[in-house]
C-alpha positions in Angstrom: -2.2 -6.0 1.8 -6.1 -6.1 3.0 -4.5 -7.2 6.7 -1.9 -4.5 6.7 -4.7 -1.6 6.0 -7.3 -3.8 8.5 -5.0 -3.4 10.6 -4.6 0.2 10.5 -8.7 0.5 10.4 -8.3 1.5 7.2 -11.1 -0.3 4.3 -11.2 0.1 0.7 -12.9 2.4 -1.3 -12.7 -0.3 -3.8 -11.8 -3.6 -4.2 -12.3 -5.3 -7.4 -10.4 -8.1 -9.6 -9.2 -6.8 -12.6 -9.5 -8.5 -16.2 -6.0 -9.0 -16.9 -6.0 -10.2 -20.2 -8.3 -13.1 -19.6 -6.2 -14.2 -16.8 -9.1 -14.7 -13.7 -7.9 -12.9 -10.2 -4.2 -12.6 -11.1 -4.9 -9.2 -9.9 -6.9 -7.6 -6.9 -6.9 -3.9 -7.3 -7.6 -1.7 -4.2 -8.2 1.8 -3.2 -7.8 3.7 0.0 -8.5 7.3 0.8 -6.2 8.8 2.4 -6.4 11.2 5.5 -6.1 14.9 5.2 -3.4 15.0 8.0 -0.2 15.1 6.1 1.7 13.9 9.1 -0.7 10.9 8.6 0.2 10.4 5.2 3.6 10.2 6.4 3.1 8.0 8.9 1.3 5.6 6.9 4.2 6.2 4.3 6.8 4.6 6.9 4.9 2.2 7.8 4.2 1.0 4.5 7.9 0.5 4.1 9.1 -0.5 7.1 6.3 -3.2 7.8 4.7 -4.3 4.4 8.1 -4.0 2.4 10.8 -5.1 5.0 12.8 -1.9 4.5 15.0 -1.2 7.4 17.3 1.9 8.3 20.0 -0.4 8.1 19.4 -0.6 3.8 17.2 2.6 3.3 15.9 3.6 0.2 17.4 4.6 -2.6 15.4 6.6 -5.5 16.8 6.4 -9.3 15.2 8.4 -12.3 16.9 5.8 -14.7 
């Protein structure tokens, strides 16, 4: 995750390990600020999909409120 935003020249706000129950660095807990250019957003949306989490047109997305 750090490598995908690096590689967008995006950093993090902050980065921290959380406590998780006693459980040391299961955990790394990041924030990014985001741009104020909603076709940024959306941009960085895609790609957040389509490069971090494999989706492809071919399978899409599918949204459920189940």
């Amino acid at each position: 995750m750090l490598e995908f935003f690096s590689k967008l020249s995006m950093a993090p706000i902050r980065d921290y390990l959380s406590d998780n129950g006693g459980a040391k660095g299961a955990t790394r807990t990041c924030h990014y600020a985001l741009p104020d250019d909603p076709q940024a957003v959306a941009n960085l949306c895609v790609s957040l999909f389509t490069n971090l989490f494999g989706v492809t047109d071919e399978h899409g997305l599918r949204f459920s409120t189940h």
